[in-house]
N, C-alpha and C positions, 0 to 999 in steps of 0.2 A: 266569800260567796261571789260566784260570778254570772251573766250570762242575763237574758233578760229582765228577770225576777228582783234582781241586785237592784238592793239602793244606790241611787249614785247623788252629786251633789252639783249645784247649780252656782256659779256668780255671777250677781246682778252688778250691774255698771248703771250708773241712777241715771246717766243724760249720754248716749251713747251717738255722736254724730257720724252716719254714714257719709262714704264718697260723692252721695248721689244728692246728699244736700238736707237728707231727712232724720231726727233724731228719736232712736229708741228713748221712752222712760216707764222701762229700763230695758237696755239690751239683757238678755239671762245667756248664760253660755253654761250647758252641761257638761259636766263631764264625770270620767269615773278616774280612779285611779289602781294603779296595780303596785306593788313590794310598800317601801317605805324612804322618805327623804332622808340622806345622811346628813350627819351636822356643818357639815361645810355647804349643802346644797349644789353638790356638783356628779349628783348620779341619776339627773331629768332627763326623760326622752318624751319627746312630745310626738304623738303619732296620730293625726287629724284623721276625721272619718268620710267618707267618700258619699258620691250621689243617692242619696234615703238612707245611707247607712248609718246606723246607733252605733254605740260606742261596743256594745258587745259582738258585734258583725268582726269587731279587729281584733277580739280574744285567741281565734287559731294562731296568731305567731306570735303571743302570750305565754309563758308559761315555765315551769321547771324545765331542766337539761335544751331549753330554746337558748337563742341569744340575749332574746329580752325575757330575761328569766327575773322575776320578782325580787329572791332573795338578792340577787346584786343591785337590779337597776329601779328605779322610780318612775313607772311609764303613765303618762298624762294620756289619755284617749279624750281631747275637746270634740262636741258635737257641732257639726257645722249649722252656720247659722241657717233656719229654712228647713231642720230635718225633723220639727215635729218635737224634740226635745228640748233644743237650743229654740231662742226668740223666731217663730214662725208666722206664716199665713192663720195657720190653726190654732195656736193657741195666744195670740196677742188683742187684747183688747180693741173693739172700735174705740177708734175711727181707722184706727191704720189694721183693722183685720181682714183675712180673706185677700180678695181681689185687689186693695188697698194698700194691702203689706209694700215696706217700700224695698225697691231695689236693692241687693249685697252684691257688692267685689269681692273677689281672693283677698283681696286684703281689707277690707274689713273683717273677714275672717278669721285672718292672722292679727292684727290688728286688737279683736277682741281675747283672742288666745295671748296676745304677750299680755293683755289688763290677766288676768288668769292667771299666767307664770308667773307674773313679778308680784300682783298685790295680795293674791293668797298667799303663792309659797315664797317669796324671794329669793326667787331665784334669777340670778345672773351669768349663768354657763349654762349650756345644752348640751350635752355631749353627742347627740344626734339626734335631728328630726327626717321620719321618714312615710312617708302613706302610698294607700296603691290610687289609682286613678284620679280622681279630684282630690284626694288626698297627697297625690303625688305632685299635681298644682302648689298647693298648701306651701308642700314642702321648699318648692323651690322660693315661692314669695315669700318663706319665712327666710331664709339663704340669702336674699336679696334683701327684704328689709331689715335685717339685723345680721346683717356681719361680723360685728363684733360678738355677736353673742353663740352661731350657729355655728357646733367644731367640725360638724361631719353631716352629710346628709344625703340621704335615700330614696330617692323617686320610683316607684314600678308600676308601668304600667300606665302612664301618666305624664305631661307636658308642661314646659313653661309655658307656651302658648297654646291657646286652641286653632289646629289647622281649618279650612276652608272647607275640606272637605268631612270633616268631623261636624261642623256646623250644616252640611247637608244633612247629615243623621239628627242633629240636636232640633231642626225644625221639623224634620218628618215627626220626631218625638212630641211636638208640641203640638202639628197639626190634627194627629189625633188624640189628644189628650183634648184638644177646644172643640172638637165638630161635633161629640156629644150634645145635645141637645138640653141636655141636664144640667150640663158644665152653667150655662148662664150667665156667661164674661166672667166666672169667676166668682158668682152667687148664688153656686146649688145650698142646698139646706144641709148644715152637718151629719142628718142622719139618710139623707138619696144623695150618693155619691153617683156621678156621671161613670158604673161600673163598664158603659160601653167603650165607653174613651179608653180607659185604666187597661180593657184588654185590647182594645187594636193597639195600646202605646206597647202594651207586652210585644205584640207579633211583632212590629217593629222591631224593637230592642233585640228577639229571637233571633234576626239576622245578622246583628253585628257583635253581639257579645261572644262569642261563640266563630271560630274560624270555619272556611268553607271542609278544609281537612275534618275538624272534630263532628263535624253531619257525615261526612261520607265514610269514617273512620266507626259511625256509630257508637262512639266514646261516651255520649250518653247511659248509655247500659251503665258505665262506671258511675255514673248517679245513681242507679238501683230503677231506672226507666225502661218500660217494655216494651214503647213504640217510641216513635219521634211523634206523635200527637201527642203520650201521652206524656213526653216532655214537657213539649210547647206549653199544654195545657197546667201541667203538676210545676211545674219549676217556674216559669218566667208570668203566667198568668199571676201563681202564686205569690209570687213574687208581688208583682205591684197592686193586689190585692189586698196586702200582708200591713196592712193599717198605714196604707200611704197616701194620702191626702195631695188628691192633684193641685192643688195652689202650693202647698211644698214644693212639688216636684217641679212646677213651676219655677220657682223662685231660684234652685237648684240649679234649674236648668240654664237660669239666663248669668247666672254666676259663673255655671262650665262657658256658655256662650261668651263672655267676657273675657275670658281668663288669657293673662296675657301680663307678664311680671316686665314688660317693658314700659305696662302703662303706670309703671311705681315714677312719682314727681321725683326729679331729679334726673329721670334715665330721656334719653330721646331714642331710644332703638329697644329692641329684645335682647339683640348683640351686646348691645352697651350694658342692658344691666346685665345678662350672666355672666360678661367679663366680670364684674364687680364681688362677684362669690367667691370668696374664704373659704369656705368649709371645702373638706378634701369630700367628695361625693364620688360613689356608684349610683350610675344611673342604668336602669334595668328595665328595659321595654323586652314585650314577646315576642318570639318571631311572628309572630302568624297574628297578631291585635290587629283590627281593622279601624280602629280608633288611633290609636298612637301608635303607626309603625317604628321600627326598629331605626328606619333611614331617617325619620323625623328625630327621634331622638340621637341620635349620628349626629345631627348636624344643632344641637343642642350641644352637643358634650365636646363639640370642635371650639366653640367660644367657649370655654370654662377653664380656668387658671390650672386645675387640679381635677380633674374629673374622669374616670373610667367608665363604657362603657361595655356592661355585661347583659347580654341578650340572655332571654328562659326561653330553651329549646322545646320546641312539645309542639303539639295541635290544639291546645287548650284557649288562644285568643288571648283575649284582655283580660279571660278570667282564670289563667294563670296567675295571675296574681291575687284571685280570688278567695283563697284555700279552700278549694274543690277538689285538688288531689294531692298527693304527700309525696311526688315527684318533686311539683315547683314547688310544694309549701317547703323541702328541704332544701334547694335549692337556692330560694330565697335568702332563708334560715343561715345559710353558709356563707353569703355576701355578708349580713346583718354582722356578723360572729368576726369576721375578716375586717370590715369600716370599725367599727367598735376597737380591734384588737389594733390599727392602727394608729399613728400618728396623727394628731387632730389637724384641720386646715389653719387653722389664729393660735 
């Protein structure tokens, strides 16, 4: 069984210490799983979930005749920490709930995903982690903080670092999310959600997910849309209407704001740690993302020992990597099939 409705299962970490200095008890980390571990435990693919996204959001490049097809491989989908299922805003006990919740890094995230791989399943080889947008984050700080262990990995869509002007989008994101009136620094009541915020963050968000080409190309229709209102309104209102909890989004948000695998202890640069990755990676930005351009990730994949990079053609933005169409979703699918079928980086 897959897809929302699906049981999934949860590991608790009893004293879990953040970067930021503050201790879950207990960190919970969700996740679901897809095929079945082999006896040696070396056919794991960890594939982290992205900003509000559940672990079933990453089912589209799941499946039989895919690359990460079940019957071969054992695919890990962990829920990032802040998304509502893993240890969040909403669902963590006072004192540390709500507006309280404390700060997550990338790597705390990875961090709680390796307690996950090794103490449930032990496992000691990856044969590839890979995720799209903050998932693609994930992937690189997993690359960077476990080297030894990460053979191959897949970023789309997605950065080592968050650029400066990405962080122009991540605060407009947050200024309307707080100027609700309802919001209340982060203490509306769990049943009057600040719905004003939730949709001006949508109209936001409307402008960058989405390249200037797929507006004027009216590509929307290819969602089954019959105006551009009734986009805006059916798809991306939807969207963060869709049981998401603005102190998540929060929390999420200031993890993407963060995000930056040069701040792993030991490295003094970005440069310095992607030198330091092993795994052989395709790295896969959009042409047309207005969040992760193509030249940002260019200049990611120029520091990396091993590393190719392969742009997704289209007008579809960052949500190319989204599975909205079965252009990139094959696409994709055909890098995924090609890393896999290579030589590993360790």
């Amino acid at each position: 069984m897959t897809g929302a409705d699906a049981p999934y299962d949860v590991h608790e970490i009893p004293d879990f210490t953040l970067e930021c200095g503050v201790t879950l008890r207990p960190a919970r980390v969700a996740y679901q799983t897809y095929g079945t571990l082999n006896a040696d435990r070396t056919n794991a693919i960890v594939y982290p979930t992205w900003y509000s996204g559940r672990h079933w959001d990453n089912e589209w490049l799941i499946g039989e005749g895919r690359a990460l097809d079940p019957e071969r491989w054992f695919i890990i989908v962990p829920n990032m920490l802040g998304n509502g299922l893993s240890s969040s805003p909403s669902n963590t006990a006072p004192p540390s709930d709500r507006a309280r919740f404390p700060r997550i890094s990338v790597r705390d995230n990875v961090a709680s995903q390796h307690r996950l791989v090794t103490e449930v399943f032990g496992i000691e080889t990856l044969p590839l982690v890979l995720g799209w947008s903050m998932g693609a984050g994930q992937s690189y700080q997993w690359a960077v903080s476990h080297p030894e262990m990460v053979q191959r990995v897949l970023p789309f869509c997605g950065s080592p670092r968050t650029a400066p002007h990405n962080r122009v989008f991540l605060d407009s994101v947050r200024a309307a999310l707080t100027a609700d009136q309802v919001f209340a620094g982060g203490w509306y009541e769990p049943d009057r959600w600040p719905v004003a915020g939730l949709r001006a963050a949508a109209r936001v968000y409307a402008g960058w997910g989405f390249s200037q080409a797929f507006y004027w190309n009216e590509a929307w229709r290819e969602l089954g849309h019959t105006s551009l209102e009734d986009f805006i309104v059916d798809f991306w209102e939807g969207f963060f209407l869709d049981d998401r909890d603005p102190n998540n989004l929060l929390t999420m948000l200031d993890t993407w704001w963060n995000g930056d695998v040069g701040r792993t202890p030991g490295f003094g640069s970005t440069e310095e740690a992607l030198a330091s990755i092993r795994a052989r990676a395709i790295v896969m930005p959009a042409e047309k993302d207005l969040y992760f351009p193509p030249e940002d990730e260019a200049w990611a994949v120029s520091h990396m020992k091993n590393a190719e990079l392969r742009v997704i053609p289209g007008v579809w933005g960052h949500f190319a990597g989204g599975g909205k169409n079965p252009v990139d979703t094959d696409f994709i699918d055909t890098a995924v099939a090609e890393l896999l079928a290579a030589p590993s980086g360790i």
